[in-house]
C-alpha positions, 0 to 999 in steps of 0.5 A: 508509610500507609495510606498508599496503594500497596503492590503484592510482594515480590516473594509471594506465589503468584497464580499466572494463568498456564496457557498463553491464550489466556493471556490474549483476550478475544479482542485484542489487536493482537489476534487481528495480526495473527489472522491478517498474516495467516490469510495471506497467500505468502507464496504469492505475494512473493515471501522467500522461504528462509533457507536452512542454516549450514549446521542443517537447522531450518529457516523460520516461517515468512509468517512469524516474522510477518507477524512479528514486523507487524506487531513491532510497527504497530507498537512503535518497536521497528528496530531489530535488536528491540524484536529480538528483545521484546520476543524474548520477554513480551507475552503478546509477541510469545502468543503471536510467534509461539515462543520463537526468538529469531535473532536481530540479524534474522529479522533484519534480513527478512526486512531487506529481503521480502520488501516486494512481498510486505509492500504487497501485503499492505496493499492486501489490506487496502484491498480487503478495506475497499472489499467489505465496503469500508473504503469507498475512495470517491475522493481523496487528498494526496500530498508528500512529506519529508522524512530523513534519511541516515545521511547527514547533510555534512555527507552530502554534496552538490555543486553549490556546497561544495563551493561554498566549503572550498570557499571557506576552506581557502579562507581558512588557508589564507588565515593560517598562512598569515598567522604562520607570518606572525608567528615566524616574525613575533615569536622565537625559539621553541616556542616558534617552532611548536606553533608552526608546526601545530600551524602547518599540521591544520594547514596539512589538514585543509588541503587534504579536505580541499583536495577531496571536495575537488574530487567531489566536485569531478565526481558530481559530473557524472551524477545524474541529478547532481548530487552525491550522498555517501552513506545512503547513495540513494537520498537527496537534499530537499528543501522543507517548508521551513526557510532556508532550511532543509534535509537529506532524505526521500519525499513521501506520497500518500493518497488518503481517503477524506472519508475514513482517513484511509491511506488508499495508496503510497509511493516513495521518491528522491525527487525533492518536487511534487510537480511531477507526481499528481498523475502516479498517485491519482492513478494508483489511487484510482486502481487501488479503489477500481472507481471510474471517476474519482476527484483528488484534493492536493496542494498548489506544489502538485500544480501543473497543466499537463497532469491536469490535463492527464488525470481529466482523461483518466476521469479524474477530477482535480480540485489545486490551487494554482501558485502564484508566479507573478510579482504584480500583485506586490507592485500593487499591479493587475494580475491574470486573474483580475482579466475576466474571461468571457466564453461566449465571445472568446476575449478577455475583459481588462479591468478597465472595460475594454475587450482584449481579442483573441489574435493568434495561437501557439506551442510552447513546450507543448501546449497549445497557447492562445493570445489575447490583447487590445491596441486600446492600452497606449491612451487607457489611464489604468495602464500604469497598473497593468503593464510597463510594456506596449500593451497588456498580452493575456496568454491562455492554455487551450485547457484553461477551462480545467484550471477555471473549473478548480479554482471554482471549486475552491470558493466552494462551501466545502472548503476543499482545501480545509478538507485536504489538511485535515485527511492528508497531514494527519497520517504523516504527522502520526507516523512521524510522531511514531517514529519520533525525531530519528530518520530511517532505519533502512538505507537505499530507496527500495529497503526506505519503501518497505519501511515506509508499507509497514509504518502504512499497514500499521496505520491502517490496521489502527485506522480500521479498528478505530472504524468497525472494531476489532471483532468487525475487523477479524469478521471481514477477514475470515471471510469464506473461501470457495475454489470455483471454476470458470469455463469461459472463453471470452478472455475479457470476462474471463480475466475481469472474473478471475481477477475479482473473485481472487481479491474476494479470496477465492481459488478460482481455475480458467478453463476456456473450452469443455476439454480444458474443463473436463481435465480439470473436474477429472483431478480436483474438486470445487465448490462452484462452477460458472459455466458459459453455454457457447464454447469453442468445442460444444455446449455448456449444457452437454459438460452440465449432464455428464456431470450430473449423470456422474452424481457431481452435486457441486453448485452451477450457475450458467452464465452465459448471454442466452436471454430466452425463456426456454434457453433458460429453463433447458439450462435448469432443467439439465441440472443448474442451481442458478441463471445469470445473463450477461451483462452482469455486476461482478458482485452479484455474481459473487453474492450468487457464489455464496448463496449456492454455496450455502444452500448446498451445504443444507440448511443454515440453522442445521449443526453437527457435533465433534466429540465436545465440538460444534460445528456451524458448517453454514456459517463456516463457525466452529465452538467449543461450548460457547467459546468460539474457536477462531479458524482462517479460511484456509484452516476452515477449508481444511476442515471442512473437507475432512469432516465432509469425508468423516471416517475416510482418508484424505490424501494430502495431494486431495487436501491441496486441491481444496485449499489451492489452484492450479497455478497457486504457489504451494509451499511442500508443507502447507498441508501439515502446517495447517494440520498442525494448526488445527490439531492445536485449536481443536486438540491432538486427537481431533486429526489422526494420520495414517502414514503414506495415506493422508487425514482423517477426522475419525 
């Protein structure tokens, strides 16, 4: 037939580009994975080295199946089996992996096996969001959802299904009993005879199923919930919204940014309430964007006076709607909230006009309980709609300001609560969605929380491509990586220091004394160095000379508490690039780090060649002639350095100090690694090595 679109024949020769990265383009998603994984610090985050199989061949890369975990959940492919097919036969994840096809039970081993190092690598992603100031978090929405679990409900067991089964189980005895009645009474011969047989044999069956529901029921003695699952020991029935209904699994928290739809922080449980769980998420949160204050929507199940109370001490701000516990309102009856209270004079104001006093103070489960009532209720015409009792008593929370203070808030022109649905649901209802109608993969709580940190990485990554692209994206991760030294000796700011540049991505050493930073300089270069003046064994200022009077150029910023003008001339004029008096903004410090940097690099507009290569060392970019070759921090510092020694060796202990700290995690191969990297962007000739010696770009 014509008039259709035709497709090419199957016999004709097919011109398919030679190279799997032409196959990529230069903003595909793809590339974000591969550079994301090839940032980390795997060691670090807790990856194990795959061991080497009996037969003497070796274990994969923690990268590869990274990557290849990644790729997977981003596409909804999380099953191992699929993997192990899709590496087989998909181009993106023969470019992302090199080719390799690692087995199903390979891959699903890495999954049980670094759930601490995944669930740390999503929370690097977090980080690197809040970083580049994406993710600002000055509110967020939590709430919880349900997922299920691979567990049926038929293979769960509390006190209460189990009785309710025994309970038909019996029924079911009593009508077989009754029919082997009938039927030894109606029916003869063999006819008889085959139905109480096939009688006695279900007969047979019950008891047994009763007799083990009784040993259960013994067992759920000892649990501590009171509750028994067979196939994932770890999950729990739990009601779900709709009603009388429910499902065997794991309740799932997320914090999410109302801002960017961000997922800030999540958390997985078996408890099947949300009471409890305000504080964990809001403080996680909280840690998670290092905000001082920050104001939390969530639903009335998160409602409860002593989380609260806690999140107010922690300065959180906590917008909740308080559930409705009482049953007045349906017996067209006063409520708590239909009592105004009036601060000034401390009592309440019945609908009625009359003043309730305050009469007294008490504990009750550990808060501090104040009561409020007015002996003017036994003649007052309303009290039929108040109260069945004496008088109507009024009980108030001595923090009853906080809840008032929501409820406020609540009625406001920003309909927090619309604002919550709207953030909050939308993550669970995508991952859902990407899941589809199935349950986990992964039995036990703590594979269940790996499965659940790539469904939230995945979601992320999609959420921060959505935000500033892929090629923004690929930019804020390739940002420059410096190895500083801090010699300072006032652990506070020493820790808060060390702590921020090394989320910024930087190789930061401490040095609290000029004898720990001597031995330092003595076997390891650095890119910077921030030096305290007031040390415990001398002066910055002396450590600053003798490396000056040494020819060590490396940038110096003296940080230090000395505000006078000739303190600081005396520090620039024994060799600093840069002053800073404390108190200072981390960041500034770290803004300084850059500018140093890169003014000692020489001028930016400045590039240099490499056979066809160019070189743009200031803006840490390298091209091919108006491509641009992509490198990650750590294969930028790699070359850096030996370009910075062209035509000179370069040991590999020289190249690890580059790339590394002191207490860093070095994988034995890191350096031929990232070589062999290099050598495959830039080609095979790019890098020579002399054997027993170490690199060199000739």
């Amino acid at each position: 037939m014509s008039g259709f679109i035709e497709g090419t024949a199957r016999g004709q020769t097919a011109l398919f580009p030679d190279r799997l990265e032409d196959w990529i383009g230069e903003d595909h998603l793809v590339r974000v994975v591969d550079l994301f994984v090839d940032e980390l610090d795997l060691p670090a985050l807790g990856f194990a080295r795959s061991a080497p199989a009996r037969t003497g061949r070796p274990g994969y890369h923690p990268a590869v199946l990274l990557k290849l975990f990644i790729y997977g959940y981003l596409n909804r492919i999380p099953s191992s089996r699929r993997l192990e097919r899709e590496a087989g036969r998909n181009v993106e994840l023969m470019w992302l992996t090199g080719r390799l096809i690692p087995d199903h039970k390979t891959i699903a081993d890495f999954r049980r096996d670094n759930g601490p190092g995944i669930r740390r690598s999503c929370a690097q992603f977090v980080e690197l969001s809040r970083r580049i100031g994406v993710l600002k978090g000055a509110c967020v929405a939590i709430d919880g959802s349900k997922f299920r679990a691979v567990n049926s409900r038929d293979r769960n067991f509390t006190k209460g299904k189990i009785a309710s089964r025994i309970a038909h189980l019996e029924a079911d005895v009593e009508r077989y009993i009754a029919e082997m009645v009938r039927v030894d009474r109606q029916e003869e011969g063999e006819v008889r005879a085959e139905k109480v047989a096939h009688l006695a044999k279900r007969y047979g069956r019950v008891r047994q199923h009763i007799q083990h529901l009784q040993a259960m029921g013994r067992a759920l003695a000892d649990a501590p919930d009171g509750q028994i699952s067979l196939t994932d020991p770890d999950a729990r029935a739990m009601a779900t919204s709709a009603r009388n209904s429910g499902m065997v699994g794991y309740n799932v928290q997320t914090a999410v940014d109302t801002e960017t739809h961000l997922i800030v922080a999540h958390e997985v449980t078996n408890q099947g309430h949300d009471r409890d769980l305000l504080v964990p998420m809001a403080k996680a949160a909280k840690d998670v964007l290092r905000r001082d204050e920050m104001h939390v929507l969530a639903d009335k199940g998160y409602f409860s006076g002593r989380q609260i109370l806690a999140c107010h001490k922690a300065g959180i701000t906590t917008t909740i709607p308080r559930p409705e516990t009482s049953g007045n309102r349906l017996k067209g009856m006063y409520e708590k909230a239909d009592f105004a209270y009036e601060a000034n004079a401390d009592i309440y104001r019945c609908p009625a006009g009359e003043a309730l006093p305050y009469r007294y103070t008490t504990e009750e489960d550990g808060l501090e309980l104040r009561r409020y009532w007015t002996s003017e209720c036994g003649t007052c015409l309303m009290k039929s709609r108040c109260t069945t009792g004496k008088e109507r008593r009024i009980t108030r929370w001595a923090h009853e300001h906080l809840v008032e203070a929501a409820r406020a808030r609540l009625i406001g022109p920003t309909e927090p609560m619309t604002i919550r649905r709207g953030t909050v649901e939308h993550p669970f209802g995508t991952i859902k969605a990407w899941m589809g109608t199935s349950h986990f993969l992964t039995q036990r709580l703590r594979n269940v929380k790996t499965e659940i940190a790539l469904n939230v990485l995945a979601y992320n990554i999609k959420r921060m491509v959505a935000l500033i692209g892929v090629q923004g994206l690929m930019s804020a991760l390739k940002g420059n990586r410096m190895r500083v030294l801090l010699i300072e000796d006032e652990a506070d700011i020493a820790d808060a220091l060390v702590r921020y540049l090394r989320a910024q991505g930087h190789a930061v050493d401490h040095a609290p004394d000029l004898d720990t930073a001597r031995a330092a300089l003595e076997v390891a270069g650095f890119d910077a160095i921030l030096l305290d003046l007031a040390l415990p064994d001398g002066s910055g200022l002396v450590l600053l000379r003798e490396q000056r009077h040494r020819g060590n150029r490396v940038p110096v910023i003296i940080a230090t508490a000395r505000d006078q003008i000739t303190e600081r001339i005396a520090g620039l004029d024994a060799g600093a690039d840069d002053y800073v008096v404390k108190p200072y903004d981390l960041a500034e410090i770290e803004a300084r780090l850059r500018a140093n940097a890169r003014r000692a690099s020489g001028d930016p507009a400045t590039e240099s060649r490499l056979g066809g290569l160019r070189v743009d060392r200031a803006g840490a970019r390298l091209f091919k002639g108006e491509a641009e070759i992509r490198l990650t921090s750590r294969e930028w510092a790699l070359f850096d350095a030996l370009l910075s020694a062209r035509g000179r060796v370069l040991s590999k202990q020289a190249l690890e100090d580059r790339l590394y700290a002191f207490d860093d995690a070095i994988e034995g191969n890191a350096v031929e690694v990232y070589v062999s990297r290099l050598r495959g962007k830039l080609g095979a000739d790019a890098i020579q090595t002399r054997r027993g010696l170490g690199y060199l770009i000739p």
